[in-house]
C-alpha positions as CSV (number, residue, x, y, z in Angstrom):
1,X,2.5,9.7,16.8
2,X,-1.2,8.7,16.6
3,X,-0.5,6.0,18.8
4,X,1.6,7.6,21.2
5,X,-1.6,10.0,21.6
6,X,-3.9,6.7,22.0
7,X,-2.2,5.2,25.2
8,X,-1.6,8.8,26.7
9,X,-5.2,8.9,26.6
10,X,-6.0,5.2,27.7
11,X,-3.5,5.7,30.8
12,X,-4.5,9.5,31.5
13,X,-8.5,7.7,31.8
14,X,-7.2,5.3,34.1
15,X,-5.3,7.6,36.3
16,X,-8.6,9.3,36.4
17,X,-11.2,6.9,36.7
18,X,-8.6,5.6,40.1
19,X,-9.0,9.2,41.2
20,X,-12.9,9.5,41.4
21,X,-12.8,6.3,43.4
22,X,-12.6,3.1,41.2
23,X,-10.0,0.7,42.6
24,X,-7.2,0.0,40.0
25,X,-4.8,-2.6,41.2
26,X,-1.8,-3.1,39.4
27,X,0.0,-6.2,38.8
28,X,3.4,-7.1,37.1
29,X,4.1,-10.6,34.7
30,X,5.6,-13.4,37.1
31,X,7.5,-14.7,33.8
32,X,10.9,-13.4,31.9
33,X,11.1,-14.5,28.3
34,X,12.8,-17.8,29.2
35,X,11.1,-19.1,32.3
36,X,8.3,-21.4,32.1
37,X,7.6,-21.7,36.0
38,X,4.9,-19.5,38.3
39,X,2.6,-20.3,41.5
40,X,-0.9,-20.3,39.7
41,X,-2.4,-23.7,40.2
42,X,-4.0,-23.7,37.1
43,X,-2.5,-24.9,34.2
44,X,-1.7,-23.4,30.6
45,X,-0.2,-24.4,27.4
46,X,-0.1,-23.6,23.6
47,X,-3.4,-25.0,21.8
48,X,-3.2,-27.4,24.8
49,X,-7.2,-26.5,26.2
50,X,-9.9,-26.3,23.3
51,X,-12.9,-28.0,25.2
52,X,-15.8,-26.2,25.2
53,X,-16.9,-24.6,28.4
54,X,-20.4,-25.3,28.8
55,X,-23.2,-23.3,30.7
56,X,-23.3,-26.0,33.3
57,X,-19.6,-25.8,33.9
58,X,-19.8,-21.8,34.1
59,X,-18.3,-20.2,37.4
60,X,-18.3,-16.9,35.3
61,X,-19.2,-15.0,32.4
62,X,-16.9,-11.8,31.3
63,X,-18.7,-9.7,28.6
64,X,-21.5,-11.6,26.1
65,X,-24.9,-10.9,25.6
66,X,-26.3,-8.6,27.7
67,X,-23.4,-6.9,28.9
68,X,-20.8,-4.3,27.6
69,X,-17.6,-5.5,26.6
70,X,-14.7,-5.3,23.3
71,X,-11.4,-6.4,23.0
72,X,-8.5,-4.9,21.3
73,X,-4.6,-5.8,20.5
74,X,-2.8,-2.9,19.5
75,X,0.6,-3.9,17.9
76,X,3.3,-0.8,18.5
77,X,7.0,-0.3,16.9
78,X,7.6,1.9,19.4
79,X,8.2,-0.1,22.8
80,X,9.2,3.5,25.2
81,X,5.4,3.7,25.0
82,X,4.9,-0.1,27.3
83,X,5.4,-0.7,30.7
84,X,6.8,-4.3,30.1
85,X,5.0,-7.1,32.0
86,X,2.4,-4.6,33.3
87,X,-1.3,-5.9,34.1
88,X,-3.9,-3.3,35.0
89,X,-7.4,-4.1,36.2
90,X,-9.8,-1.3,36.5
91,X,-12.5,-2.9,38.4
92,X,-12.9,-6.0,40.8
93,X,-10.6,-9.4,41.4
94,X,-12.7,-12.1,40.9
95,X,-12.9,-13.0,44.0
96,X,-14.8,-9.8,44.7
97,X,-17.4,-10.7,42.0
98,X,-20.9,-12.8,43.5
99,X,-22.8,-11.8,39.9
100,X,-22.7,-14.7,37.3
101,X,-21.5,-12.7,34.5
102,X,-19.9,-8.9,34.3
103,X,-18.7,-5.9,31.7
104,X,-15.5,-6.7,30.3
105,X,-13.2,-5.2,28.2
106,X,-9.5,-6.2,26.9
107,X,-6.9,-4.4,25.6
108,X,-3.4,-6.1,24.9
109,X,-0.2,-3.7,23.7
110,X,2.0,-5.2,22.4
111,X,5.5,-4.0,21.4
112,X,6.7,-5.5,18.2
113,X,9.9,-5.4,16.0
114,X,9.7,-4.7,12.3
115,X,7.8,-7.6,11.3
116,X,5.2,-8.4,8.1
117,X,1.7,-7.2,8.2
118,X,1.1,-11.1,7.9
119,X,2.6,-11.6,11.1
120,X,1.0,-8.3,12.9
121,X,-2.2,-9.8,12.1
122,X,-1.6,-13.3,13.8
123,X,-0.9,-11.6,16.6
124,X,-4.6,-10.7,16.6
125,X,-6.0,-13.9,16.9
126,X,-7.6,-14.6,20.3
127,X,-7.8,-18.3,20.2
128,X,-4.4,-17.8,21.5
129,X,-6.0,-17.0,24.9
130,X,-8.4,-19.4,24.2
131,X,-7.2,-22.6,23.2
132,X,-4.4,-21.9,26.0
133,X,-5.7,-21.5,29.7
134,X,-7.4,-24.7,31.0
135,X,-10.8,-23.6,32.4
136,X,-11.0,-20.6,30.8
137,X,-12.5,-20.0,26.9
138,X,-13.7,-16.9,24.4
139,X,-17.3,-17.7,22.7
140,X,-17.5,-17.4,19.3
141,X,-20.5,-14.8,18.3
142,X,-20.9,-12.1,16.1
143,X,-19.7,-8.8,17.4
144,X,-19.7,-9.6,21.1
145,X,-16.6,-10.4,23.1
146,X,-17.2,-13.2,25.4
147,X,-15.1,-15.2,27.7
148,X,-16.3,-17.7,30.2
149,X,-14.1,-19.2,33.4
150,X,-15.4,-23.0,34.6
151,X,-16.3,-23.3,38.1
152,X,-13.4,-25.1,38.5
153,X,-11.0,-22.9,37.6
154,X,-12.4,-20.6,39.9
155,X,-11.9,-23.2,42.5
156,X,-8.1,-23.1,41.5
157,X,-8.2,-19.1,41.9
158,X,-8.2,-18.0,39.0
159,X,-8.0,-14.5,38.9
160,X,-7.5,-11.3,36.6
161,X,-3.8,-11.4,37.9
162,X,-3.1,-14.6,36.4
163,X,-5.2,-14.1,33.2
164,X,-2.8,-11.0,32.6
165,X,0.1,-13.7,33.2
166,X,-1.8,-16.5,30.9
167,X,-1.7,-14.0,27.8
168,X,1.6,-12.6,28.6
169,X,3.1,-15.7,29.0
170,X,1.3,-17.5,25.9
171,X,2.2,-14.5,23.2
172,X,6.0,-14.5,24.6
173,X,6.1,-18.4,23.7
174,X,3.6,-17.9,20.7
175,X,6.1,-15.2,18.9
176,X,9.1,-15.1,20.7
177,X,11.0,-13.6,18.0
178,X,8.3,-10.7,16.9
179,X,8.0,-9.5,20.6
180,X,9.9,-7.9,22.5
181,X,7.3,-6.2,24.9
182,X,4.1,-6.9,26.3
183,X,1.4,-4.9,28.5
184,X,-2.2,-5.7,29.3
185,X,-5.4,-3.7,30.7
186,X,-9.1,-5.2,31.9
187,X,-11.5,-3.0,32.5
188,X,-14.7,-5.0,34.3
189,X,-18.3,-3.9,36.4
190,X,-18.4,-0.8,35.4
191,X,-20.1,-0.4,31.6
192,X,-19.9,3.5,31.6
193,X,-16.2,3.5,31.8
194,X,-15.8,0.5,29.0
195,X,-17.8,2.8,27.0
196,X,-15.7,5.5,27.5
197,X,-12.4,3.3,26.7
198,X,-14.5,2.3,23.1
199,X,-14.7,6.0,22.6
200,X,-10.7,6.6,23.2
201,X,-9.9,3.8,20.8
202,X,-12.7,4.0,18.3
203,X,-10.1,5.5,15.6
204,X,-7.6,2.6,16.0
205,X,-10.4,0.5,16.3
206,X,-12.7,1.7,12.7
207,X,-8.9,1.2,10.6
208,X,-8.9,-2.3,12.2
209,X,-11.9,-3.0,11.2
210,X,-11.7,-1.5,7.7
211,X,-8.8,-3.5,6.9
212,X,-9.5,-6.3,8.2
213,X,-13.3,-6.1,6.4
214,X,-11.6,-6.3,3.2
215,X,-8.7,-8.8,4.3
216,X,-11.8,-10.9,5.4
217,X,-14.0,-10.1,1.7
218,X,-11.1,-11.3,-0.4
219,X,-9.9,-14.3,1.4
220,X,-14.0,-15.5,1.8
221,X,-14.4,-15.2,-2.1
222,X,-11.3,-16.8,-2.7
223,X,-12.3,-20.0,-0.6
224,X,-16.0,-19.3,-1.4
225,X,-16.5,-19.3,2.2
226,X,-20.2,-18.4,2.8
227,X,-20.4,-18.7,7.1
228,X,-22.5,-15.6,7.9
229,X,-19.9,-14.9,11.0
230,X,-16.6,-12.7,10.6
231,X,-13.3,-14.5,10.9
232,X,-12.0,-13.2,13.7
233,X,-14.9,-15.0,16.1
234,X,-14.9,-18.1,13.6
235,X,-14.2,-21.5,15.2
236,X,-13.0,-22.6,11.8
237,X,-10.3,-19.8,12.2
238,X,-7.4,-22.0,12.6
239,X,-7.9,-24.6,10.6
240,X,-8.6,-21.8,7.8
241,X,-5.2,-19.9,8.6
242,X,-3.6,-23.5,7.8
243,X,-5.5,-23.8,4.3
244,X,-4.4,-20.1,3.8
245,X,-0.9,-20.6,4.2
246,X,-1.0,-24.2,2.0
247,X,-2.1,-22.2,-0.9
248,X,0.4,-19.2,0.2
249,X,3.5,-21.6,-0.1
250,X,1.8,-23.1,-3.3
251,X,1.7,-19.7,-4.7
252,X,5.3,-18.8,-3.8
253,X,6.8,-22.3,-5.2
């Protein structure tokens, strides 16, 4: 119920934020569950792009430093609430944007069957998006959200619309079996209204954080890990999910 109340709100503040004037463009996924084809030019692939983008090769900076920006995956049982293969952008197409870098915000909902909290929270990990879109990665530092698109890739045209596509596309192949639907919302230029979407989802968003403060506390101290950066922006994340599930499968044997 408390989530049902949580994306009423989030679509109810894009329905208004369209009607005092912001454009809101509205895309749909190119891709069903089993097809593998679409007319971007650029190219994408499980754990197939983890090069570095950097600063000399940056067309364009979403979120970081000096700008507003947050990210958040919100896992549902109950699909009625998704518009499957949905993609809203609040905000400018990239080929609208001259600035270097903008706001930014990301929120991915995804509609899941009844699966293990171990597998709700892999469905959390960004360097799926990251380590899948050539041209296109997230930064890893503290508390920011921060994505940056080569100038190639802009070349290509990369846009929102096929970023929306990317992630779809990459969690369908990713966990086919745990998903069965998939919608996602960018919110750019405009910091006022990302603050106001932080606001909306600050609830989901301080129980995510709880947990995943202690999840984070009791795996560190069990690998005496002692990086002064959170998991979920460390760039030793995967290869530390693999350790994890050695001693996992150790444990169970």
């Amino acid at each position: 119920m408390e989530n049902k109340t949580n994306i009423e709100k989030i679509r109810d503040f894009l329905e208004q934020e369209q009607n005092s004037g912001k454009p809101l463009f509205i895309y749909r996924s190119q891709f069903n569950q089993n097809d593998s084809s679409y007319n971007f030019k650029i190219e994408m692939g499980l754990s197939q792009y983890k090069g570095i983008i950097l600063e000399e090769e940056t067309g364009l900076e979403l979120g970081g430093i000096n700008r507003k920006s947050f990210s958040i995956i919100i896992p549902l049982k109950n699909t009625n609430l998704l518009d499957h293969g949905k993609i809203s952008l609040l905000g400018r197409e990239i080929v609208e944007i001259s600035e270097p870098n903008i706001d930014f915000g990301l929120i991915v909902l995804i509609g899941i069957n009844d699966i293990a909290e171990k597998s709700k929270e892999e469905l959390k990990h960004l360097n799926i998006i990251s380590n899948g879109i050539d041209g296109f990665s997230i930064r890893t530092i503290p508390r920011r959200f921060w994505c940056r698109i080569s100038k190639s890739a802009l070349q290509k045209g990369f846009s929102f619309e096929f970023l929306g596509n990317a992630i779809i596309h990459l969690y369908k192949r990713k966990f086919k079996e745990l998903i069965n639907s998939i919608e996602v919302i960018f919110i750019n230029s405009y910091p006022s209204s990302i603050e106001q979407v932080v606001t909306l989802t600050s609830g989901i968003l301080f129980k995510e954080k709880e947990k995943w403060k202690k999840k984070i506390e009791e795996w560190r101290k069990r690998i005496d890990c002692d990086y002064d950066w959170g998991c979920e922006i460390c760039p030793y994340q995967e290869e530390c999910y693999n350790v994890k599930q050695v001693l996992v499968s150790r444990e169970e044997i």
